[in-house]
C-alpha positions in Angstrom: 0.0 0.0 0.0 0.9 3.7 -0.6 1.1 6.3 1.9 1.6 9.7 0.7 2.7 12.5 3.0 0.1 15.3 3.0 3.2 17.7 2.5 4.5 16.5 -1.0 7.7 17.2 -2.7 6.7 17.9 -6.1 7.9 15.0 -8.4 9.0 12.8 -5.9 6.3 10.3 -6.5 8.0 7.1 -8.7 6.2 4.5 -7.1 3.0 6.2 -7.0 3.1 6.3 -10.6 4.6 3.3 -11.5 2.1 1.2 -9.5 -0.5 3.0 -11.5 0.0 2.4 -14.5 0.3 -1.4 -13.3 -2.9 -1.3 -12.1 -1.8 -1.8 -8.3 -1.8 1.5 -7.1 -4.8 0.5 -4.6 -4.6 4.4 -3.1 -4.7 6.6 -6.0 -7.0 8.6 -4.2 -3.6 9.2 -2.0 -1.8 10.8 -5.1 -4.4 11.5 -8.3 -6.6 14.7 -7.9 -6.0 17.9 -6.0 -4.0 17.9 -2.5 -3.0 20.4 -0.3 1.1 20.4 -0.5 4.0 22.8 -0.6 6.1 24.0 -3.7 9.4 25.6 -2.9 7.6 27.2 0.5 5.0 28.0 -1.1 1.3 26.6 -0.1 -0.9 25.5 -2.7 -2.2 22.5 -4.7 -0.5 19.8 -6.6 -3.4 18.3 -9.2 -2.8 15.0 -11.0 -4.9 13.6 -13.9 -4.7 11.2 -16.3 -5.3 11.7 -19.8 -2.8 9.6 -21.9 -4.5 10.7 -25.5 -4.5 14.5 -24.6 -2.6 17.0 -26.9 -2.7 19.6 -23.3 -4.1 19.3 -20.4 -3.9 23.0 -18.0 -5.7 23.5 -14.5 -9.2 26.4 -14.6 -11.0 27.8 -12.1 -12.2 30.8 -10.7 -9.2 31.3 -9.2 -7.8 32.3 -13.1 -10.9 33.2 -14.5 -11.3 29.8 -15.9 -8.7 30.7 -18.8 -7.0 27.3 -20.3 -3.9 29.1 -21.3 -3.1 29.8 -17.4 -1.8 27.2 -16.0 -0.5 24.2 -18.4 0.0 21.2 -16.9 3.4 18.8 -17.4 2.7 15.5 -18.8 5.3 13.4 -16.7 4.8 10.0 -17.0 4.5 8.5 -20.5 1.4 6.5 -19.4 -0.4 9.8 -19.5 -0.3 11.3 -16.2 -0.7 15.0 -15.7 0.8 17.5 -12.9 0.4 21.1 -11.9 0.4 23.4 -9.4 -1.5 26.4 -8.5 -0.2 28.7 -5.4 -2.5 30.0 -2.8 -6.2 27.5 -3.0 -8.4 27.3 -0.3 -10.9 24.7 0.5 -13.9 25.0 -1.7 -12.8 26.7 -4.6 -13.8 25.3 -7.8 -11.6 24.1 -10.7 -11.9 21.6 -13.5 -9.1 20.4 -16.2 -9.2 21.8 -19.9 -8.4 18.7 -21.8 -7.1 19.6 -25.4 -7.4 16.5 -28.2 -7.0 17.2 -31.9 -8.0 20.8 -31.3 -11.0 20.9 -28.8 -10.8 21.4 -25.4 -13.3 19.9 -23.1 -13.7 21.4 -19.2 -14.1 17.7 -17.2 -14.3 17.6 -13.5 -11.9 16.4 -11.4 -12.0 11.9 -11.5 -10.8 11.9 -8.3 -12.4 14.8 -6.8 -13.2 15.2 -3.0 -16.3 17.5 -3.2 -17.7 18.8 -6.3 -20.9 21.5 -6.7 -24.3 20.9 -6.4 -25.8 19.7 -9.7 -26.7 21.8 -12.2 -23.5 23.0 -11.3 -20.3 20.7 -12.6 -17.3 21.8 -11.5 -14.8 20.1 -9.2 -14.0 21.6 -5.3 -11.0 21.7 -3.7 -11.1 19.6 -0.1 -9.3 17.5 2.2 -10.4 14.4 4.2 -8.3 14.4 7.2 -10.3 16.8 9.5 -13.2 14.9 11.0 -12.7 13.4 14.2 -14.2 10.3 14.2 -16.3 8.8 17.2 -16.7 5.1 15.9 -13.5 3.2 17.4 -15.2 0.2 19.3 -18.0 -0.3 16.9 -14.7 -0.6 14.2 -13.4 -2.6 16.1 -16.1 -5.1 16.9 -16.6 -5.6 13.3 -16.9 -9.0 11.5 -18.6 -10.7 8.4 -22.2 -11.8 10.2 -22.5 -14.9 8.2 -23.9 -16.4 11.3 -25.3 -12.8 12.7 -28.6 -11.2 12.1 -28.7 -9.0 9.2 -31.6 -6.6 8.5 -31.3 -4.3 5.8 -32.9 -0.7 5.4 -32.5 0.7 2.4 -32.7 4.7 1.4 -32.6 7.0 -1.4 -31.4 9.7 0.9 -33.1 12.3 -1.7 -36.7 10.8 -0.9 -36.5 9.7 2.6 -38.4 12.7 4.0 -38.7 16.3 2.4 -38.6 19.5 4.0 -42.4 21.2 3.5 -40.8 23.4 1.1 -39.9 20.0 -0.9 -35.6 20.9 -0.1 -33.8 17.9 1.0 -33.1 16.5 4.4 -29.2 17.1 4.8 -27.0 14.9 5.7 -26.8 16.0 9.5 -30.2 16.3 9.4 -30.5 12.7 8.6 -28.0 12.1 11.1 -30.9 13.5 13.4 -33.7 11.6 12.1 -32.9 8.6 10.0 -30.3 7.1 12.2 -33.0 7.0 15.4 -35.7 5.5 13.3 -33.5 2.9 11.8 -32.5 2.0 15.7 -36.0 2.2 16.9 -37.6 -0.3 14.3 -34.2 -3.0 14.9 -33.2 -2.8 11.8 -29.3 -3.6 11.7 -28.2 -2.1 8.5 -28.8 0.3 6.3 -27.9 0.8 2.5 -27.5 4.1 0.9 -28.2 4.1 -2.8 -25.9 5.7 -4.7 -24.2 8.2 -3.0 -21.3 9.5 -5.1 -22.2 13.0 -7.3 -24.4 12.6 -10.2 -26.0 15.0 -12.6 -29.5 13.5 -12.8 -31.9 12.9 -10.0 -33.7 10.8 -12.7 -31.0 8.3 -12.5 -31.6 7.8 -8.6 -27.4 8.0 -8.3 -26.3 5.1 -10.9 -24.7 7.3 -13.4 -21.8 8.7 -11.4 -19.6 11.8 -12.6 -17.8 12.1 -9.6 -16.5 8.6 -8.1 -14.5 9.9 -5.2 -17.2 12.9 -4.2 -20.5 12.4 -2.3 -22.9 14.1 -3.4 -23.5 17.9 -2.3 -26.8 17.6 -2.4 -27.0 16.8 0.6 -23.8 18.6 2.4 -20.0 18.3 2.6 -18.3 15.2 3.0 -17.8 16.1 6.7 -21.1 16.1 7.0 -21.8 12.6 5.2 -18.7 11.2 7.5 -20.7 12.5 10.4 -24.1 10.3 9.3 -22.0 7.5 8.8 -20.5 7.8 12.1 -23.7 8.5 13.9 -24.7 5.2 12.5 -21.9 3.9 13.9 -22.5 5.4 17.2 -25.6 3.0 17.3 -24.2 0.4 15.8 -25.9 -0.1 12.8 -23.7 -1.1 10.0 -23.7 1.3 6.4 -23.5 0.1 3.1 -23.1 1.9 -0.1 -24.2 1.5 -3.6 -21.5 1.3 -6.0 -21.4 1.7 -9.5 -18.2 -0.1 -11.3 -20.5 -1.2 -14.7 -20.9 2.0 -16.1 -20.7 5.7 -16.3 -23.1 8.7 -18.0 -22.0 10.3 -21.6 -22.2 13.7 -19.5 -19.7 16.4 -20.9 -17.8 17.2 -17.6 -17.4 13.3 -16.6 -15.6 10.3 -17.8 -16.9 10.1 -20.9 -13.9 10.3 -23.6 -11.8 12.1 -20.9 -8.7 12.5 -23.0 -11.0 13.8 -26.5 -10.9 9.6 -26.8 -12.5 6.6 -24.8 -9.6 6.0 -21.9 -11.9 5.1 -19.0 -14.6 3.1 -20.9 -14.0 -0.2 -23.4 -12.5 0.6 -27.1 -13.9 -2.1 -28.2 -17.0 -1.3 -30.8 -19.4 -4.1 -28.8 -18.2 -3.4 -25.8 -18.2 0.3 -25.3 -21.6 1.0 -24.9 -25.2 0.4 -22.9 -26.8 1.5 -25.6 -30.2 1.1 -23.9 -29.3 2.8 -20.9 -27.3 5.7 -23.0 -23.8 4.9 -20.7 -20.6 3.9 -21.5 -19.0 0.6 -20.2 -16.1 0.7 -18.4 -12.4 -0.8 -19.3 -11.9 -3.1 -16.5 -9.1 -4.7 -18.6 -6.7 -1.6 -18.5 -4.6 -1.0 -15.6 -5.4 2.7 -14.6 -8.9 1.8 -14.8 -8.5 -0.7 -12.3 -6.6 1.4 -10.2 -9.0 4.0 -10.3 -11.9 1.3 -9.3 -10.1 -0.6 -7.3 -8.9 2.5 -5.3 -12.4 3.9 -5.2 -14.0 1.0 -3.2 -10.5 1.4 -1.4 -11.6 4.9 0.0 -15.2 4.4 1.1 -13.7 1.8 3.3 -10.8 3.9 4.6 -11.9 7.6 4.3 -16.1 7.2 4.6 -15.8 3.8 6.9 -18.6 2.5 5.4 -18.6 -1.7 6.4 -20.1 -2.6 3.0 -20.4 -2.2 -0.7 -23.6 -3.2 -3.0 -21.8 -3.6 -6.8 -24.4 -2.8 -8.7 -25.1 -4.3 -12.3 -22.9 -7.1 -11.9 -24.6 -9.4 -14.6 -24.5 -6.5 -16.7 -20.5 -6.8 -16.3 -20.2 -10.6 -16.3 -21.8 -11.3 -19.7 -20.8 -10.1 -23.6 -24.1 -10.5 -24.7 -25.7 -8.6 -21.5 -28.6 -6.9 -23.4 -27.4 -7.6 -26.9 -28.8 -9.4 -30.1 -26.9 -11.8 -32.1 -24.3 -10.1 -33.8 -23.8 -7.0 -31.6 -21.3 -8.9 -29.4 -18.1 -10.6 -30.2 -17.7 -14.1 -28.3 -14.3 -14.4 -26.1 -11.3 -16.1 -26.6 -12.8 -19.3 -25.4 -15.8 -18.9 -27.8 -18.0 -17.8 -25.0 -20.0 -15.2 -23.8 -18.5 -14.2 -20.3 -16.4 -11.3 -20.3 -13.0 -12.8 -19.2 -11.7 -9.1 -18.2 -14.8 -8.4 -15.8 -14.4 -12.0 -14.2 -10.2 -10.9 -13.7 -11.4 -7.4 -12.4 -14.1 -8.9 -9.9 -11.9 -11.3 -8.6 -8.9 -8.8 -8.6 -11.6 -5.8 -6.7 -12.5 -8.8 -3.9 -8.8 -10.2 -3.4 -7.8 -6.6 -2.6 -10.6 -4.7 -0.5 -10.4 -8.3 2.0 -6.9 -8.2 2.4 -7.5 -4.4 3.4 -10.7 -4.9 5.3 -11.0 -8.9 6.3 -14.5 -7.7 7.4 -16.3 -5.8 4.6 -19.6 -7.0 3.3 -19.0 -7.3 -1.2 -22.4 -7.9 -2.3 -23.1 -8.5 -5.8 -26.3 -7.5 -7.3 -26.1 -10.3 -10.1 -29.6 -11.5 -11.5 -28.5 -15.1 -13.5 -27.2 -18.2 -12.0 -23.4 -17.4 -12.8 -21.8 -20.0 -10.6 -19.5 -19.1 -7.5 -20.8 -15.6 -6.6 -19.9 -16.0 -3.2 -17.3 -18.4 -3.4 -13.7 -17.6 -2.6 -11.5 -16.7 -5.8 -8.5 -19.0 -5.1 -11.2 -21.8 -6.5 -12.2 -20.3 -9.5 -15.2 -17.9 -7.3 -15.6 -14.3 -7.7 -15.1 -13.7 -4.4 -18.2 -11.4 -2.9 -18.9 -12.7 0.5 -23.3 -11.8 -0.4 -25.2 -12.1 -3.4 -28.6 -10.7 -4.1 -30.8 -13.7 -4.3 -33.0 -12.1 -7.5 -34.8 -15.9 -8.6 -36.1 -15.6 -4.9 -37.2 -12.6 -5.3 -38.9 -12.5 -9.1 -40.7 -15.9 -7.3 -42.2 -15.0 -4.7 -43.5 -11.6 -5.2 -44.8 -13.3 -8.5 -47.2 -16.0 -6.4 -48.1 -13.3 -3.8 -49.6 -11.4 -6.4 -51.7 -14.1 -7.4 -55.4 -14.2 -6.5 -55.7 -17.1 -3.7 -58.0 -18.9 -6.1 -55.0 -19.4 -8.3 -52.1 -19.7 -6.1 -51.9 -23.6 -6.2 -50.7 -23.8 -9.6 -47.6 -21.3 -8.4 -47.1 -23.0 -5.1 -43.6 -24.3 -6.5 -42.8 -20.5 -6.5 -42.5 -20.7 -2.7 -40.6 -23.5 -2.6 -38.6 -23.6 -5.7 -35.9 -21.6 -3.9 -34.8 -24.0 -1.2 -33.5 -26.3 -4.2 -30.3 -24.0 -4.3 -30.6 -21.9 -1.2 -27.2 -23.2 0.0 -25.4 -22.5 -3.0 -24.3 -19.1 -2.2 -24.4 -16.8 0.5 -27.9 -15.1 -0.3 -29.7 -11.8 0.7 -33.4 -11.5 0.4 -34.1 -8.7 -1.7 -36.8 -6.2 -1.6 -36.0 -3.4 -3.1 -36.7 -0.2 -5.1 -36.3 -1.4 -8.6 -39.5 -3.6 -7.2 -41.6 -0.4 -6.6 -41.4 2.2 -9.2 -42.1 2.1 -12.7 -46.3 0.2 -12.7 -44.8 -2.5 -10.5 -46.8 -0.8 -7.7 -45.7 -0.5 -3.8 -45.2 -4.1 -2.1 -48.6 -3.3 -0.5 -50.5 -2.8 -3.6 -49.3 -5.7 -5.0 -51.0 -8.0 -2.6 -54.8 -8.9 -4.0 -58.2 -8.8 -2.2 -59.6 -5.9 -0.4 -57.5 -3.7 1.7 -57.5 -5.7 5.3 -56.6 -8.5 2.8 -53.5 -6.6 1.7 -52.6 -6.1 5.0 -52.5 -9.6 5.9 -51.3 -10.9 2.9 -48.4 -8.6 3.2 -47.9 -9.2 7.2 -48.0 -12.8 6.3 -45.6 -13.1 3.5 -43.1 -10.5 5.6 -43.0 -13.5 8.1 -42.7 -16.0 5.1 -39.4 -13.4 4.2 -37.5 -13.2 7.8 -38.2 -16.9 8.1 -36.4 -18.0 4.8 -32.9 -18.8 5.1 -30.8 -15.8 3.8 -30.4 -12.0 5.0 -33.3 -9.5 4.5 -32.8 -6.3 2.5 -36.6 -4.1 2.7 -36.8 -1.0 0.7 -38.0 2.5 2.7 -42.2 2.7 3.0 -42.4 -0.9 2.8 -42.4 -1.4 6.2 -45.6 1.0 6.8 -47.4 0.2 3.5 -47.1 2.9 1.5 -49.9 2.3 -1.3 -47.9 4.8 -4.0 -44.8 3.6 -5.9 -41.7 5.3 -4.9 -41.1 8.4 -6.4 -37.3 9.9 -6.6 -38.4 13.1 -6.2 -40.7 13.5 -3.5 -40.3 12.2 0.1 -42.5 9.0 2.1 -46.0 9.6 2.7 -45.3 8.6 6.4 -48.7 11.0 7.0 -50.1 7.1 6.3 -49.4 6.2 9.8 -52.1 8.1 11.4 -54.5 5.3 9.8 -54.6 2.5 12.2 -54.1 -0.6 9.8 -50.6 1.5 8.3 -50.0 2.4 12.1 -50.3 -1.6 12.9 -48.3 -2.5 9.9 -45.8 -0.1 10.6 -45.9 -1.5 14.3 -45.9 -5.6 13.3 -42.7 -4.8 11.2 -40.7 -3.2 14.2 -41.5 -6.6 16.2 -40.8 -8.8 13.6 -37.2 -7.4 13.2 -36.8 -7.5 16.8 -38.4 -11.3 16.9 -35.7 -12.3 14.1 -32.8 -10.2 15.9 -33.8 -12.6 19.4 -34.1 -15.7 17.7 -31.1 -17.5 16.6 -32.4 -19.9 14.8 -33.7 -17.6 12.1 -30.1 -16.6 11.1 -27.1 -18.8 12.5 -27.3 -21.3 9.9 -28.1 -20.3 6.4 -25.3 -22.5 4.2 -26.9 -25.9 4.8 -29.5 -28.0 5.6 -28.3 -28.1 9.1 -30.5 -25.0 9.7 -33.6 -25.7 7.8 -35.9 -28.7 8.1 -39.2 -28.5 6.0 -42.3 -29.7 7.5 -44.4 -29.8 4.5 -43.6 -27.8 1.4 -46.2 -30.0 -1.3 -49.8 -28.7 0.3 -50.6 -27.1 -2.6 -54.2 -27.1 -3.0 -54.4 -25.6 0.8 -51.9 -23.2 -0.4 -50.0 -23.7 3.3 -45.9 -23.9 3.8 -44.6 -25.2 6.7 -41.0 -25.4 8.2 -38.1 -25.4 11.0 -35.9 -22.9 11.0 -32.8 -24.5 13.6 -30.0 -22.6 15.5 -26.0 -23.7 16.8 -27.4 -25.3 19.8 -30.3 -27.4 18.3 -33.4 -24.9 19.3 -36.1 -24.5 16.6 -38.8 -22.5 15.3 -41.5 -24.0 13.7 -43.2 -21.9 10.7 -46.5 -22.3 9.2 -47.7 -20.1 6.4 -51.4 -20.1 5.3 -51.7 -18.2 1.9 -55.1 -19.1 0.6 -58.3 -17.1 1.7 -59.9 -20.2 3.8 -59.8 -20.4 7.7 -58.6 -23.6 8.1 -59.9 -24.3 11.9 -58.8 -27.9 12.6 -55.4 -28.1 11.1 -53.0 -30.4 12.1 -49.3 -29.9 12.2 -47.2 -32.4 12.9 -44.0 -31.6 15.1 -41.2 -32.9 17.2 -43.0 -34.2 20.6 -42.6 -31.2 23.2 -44.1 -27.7 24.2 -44.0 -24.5 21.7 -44.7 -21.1 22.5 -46.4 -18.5 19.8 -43.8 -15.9 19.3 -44.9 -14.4 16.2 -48.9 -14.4 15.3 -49.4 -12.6 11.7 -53.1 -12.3 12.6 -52.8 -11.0 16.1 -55.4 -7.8 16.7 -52.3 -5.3 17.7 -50.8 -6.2 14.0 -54.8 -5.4 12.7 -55.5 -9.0 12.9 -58.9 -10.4 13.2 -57.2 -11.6 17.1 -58.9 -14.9 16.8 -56.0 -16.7 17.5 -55.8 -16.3 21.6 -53.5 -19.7 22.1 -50.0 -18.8 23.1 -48.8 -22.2 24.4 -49.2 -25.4 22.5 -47.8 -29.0 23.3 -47.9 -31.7 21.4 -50.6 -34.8 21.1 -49.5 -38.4 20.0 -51.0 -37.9 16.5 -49.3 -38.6 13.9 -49.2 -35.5 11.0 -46.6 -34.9 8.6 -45.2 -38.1 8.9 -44.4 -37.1 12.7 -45.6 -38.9 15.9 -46.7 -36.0 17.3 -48.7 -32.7 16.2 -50.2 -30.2 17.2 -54.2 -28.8 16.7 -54.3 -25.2 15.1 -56.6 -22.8 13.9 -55.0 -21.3 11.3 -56.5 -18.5 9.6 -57.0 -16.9 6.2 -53.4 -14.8 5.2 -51.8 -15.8 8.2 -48.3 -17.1 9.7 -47.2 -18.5 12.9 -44.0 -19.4 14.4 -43.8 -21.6 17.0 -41.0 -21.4 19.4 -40.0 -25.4 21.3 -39.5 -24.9 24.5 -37.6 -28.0 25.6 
């Protein structure tokens, strides 16, 4: 690793270069871009760039009235890299680099820029990192990969968590104030941050980044987003991020063509471009583009100390023909369609961020069955320790919408999963790509009238936390907001003065709490060891029943009833002993019908389920139980 002094002796930097253009220099951040330094006595700025097809490259600003003859930069490495300096900055003012090709000069912002201005502005700020004193030591300490650790995910578009009345954002000390006590309070144990770093759009919800290395000043400085993360922190909720390594806008002032010619995206004519989604495709083949990548995941851990990153697209990344027709796309050296350079970079980004920070959370957000996700790289894996489990998720919210009447011909959608739930490390996602665009809020989804929504949601929540894998929930799902999610406009949390969005609201804080006490709904979720079904073929009665089993043997039992019949006499066959009703979908405080008054149940010598013993339920409509044994 690379540690450059603050203070810098201009054009002392060999091995800062030289690992750079290897590809290795894993703290570019440390060298590339604009730091405070000293010239011959002097105090200033030292800027680096890298434009390696760039007839000039010179430093603008306010500071020269944004003139591209001031101040030239020397091109001193033959690899393309850039230096200046400019006597007397401050913190916050505002440059960019006037990159000349073949005659035209394009202003770009800074690539490795701390702070940049708030969109529609595009220029680059000048700011250091090193300032904020951090509060956060034991819970960085305590640290380490929860594979066997509950794992609860919240996750926020900071632009459209709540709104000001006068529709401004919530800043990010504001947040701080709010966000990070109502993440506590409803026992959530994470939270996820879509995209974070500066983008132009709003429209794009953050994934077409222009500024990698800057949060966004939408919200504030990056003081102020170190001082939401660390508030987190203070709580000990985890943070991850939302990262974008697949692709990047065709704005002007970003990456696009950087040097007058593609340098940070694929040459390549079929591999250049999304052309449906209008962005170019990085080159993760090229060695400053995977220092720059690799050193940007790098720096979230070490400057932001976020604990996680969500790669984004990663299907997208791992596949030549991702979103291409027959002859758009050029097979690989092996005659295949996988993108050999992706798989390299992937493994490569993995390798190095664990050997930095053994106890980061890399979870890819990768839609196909491409083997070894999550499997370690030094046998053939890519090396994320969590995958998104998308097949679970397409599944499942596909049977729930079902109208009961037809739910026995989907049943296998409920079940399907378990055939592979071992084979990687899975989270359960429901997220915001599921609530926008006519897909309806998670609420609206569920059929029948609207107590029937309710319960139909309540119950397949409990169907969710039960399932072996970790939970992701997107923001208003866990109050049932009825309108999709809209970017630009905050929750409708006025819902919770209506009693059954009050109840909902209140059923999800106890259900995170029940799955945060309760062992045996998270220890073991790589084997069979920790799940035991119960009976997974009652199709025509549209029920699902389970154990879910901890370290020291204890189980849960789960029953599910999805149909629309109250089923007063069923029989469930179990393990001889006593079990306690922890979790009662249909319970009156949750907006239950409370029919269900039976806490304590033990077991009759009956046989059910090919079991011994069993135990007599009622079981109503759009309900789910779990069943604690006691002994």
């Amino acid at each position: 690793m690379i540690n450059i002094e603050k203070k810098e002796q201009i054009g002392k930097e060999d091995l800062p270069k030289y690992l750079f253009h290897q590809g290795t220099n894993y703290r570019a951040y440390d060298y590339m871009g604009a730091h405070f330094c000293q010239k011959d006595g002097v105090d200033g700025v030292v800027f680096r760039t890298w434009a390696p097809n760039a007839d000039s490259v010179s430093i603008v600003g306010d500071f020269n009235g944004w003139d591209k003859n001031a101040n030239f930069m020397q091109r001193i490495t033959d690899g393309g890299i850039y230096e200046g300096f400019v006597a007397g900055l401050k913190r916050f003012d505002t440059y960019k680099f006037a990159v000349t090709h073949a005659k035209k000069t394009v202003m770009k912002a800074d690539p490795y820029a701390f702070h940049a201005e708030t969109p529609s502005g595009t220029a680059s700020k000048i700011y250091d990192l090193d300032n904020y004193q951090w509060g956060d030591a034991d819970f960085m300490k305590s640290k380490s990969t929860p594979y066997d650790k509950p794992v609860n995910i919240y996750e926020v578009n900071l632009a459209s968590w709540k709104r000001h009345e006068d529709d401004t954002y919530y800043s990010y000390r504001e947040l701080a104030s709010e966000l990070v006590d109502y993440v506590v309070n409803m026992g959530y144990t994470h939270v996820e941050f879509m995209p974070i770093s500066e983008y132009p759009f709003d429209g794009s919800w953050g994934y077409q980044v222009t500024g990698y290395y800057a949060v966004t000043s939408r919200f504030g400085t990056p003081e102020d987003f170190m001082f939401l993360v660390d508030s987190f922190h203070r709580k000990g909720i985890s943070v991850i991020v939302d990262w974008v390594p697949a692709h990047f806008p065709k704005d002007e002032h970003g990456l696009y063509e950087f040097d007058g010619t593609p340098c940070y995206e694929n040459q390549g004519w079929d591999r250049k471009e999304h052309k449906s989604w209008g962005t170019r495709i990085f080159d993760w083949g090229r060695n400053e583009v995977q220092s720059f990548l690799i050193s940007n995941a790098i720096f979230m851990f070490d400057k932001y100390h976020i604990d996680g990153l969500r790669v984004d697209a990663v299907a997208s990344m791992l596949y030549l023909d991702y979103d291409r027709k027959p002859g758009e796309w050029i097979p690989n050296e092996n005659g295949g369609n996988y993108n050999l350079q992706a798989i390299a970079f992937l493994q490569k980004l993995n390798t190095v961020v664990f050997g930095t920070f053994p106890s980061a959370l890399m979870i890819a957000e990768e839609s196909t069955a491409f083997p070894l996700i999550t499997k370690p790289v030094d046998i053939g894996g890519l090396g994320f320790n969590f995958k998104w489990n998308m097949g679970w998720m397409n599944d499942v919210l596909s049977y729930m919408q079902c109208d009961p009447y037809f739910r026995s011909g989907n049943h296998n959608k409920m079940t399907f999963s378990m055939y592979y739930a071992f084979s990687e490390n899975y989270i359960l996602p429901i997220s915001h790509d599921e609530v926008v665009h006519g897909k309806k809020s998670l609420l609206d989804k569920m059929p029948g009238d609207i107590p029937e929504k309710f319960a139909n949601l309540r119950t397949f929540m409990a169907y969710m936390f039960a399932h072996p894998g970790k939970k992701l929930n997107f923001m208003g799902n866990e109050f049932g907001q009825f309108k999709e999610w809209a970017f630009a406009e905050g929750l409708e949390f006025f819902m919770l003065q209506y009693d059954l969005h009050n109840k909902l609201h209140e059923f999800n804080k106890f259900l995170n709490k029940t799955y945060k006490e309760n062992p045996a709904l998270y220890e073991i979720e790589d084997s069979w060891d920790g799940f035991k079904w119960i009976s997974a073929d009652e199709r025509d009665n549209n029920i699902i029943s389970f154990e879910r089993i901890d370290k020291k043997g204890r189980k849960i039992a789960v029953i599910m009833n999805f149909s629309g019949n109250d089923y007063k006499q069923y029989r469930l066959g179990l393990d001889k002993g006593t079990y306690q009703m922890i979790l009662n979908t249909d319970d009156k405080k949750f907006g239950g019908s409370g029919v269900v008054k039976v806490k304590t149940y033990k077991t009759a010598k009956k046989t059910a389920h090919f079991r011994e013993n069993s135990v007599l339920l009622h079981l109503p409509k759009f309900t789910a139980f779990y069943l604690l044994k006691k002994d």
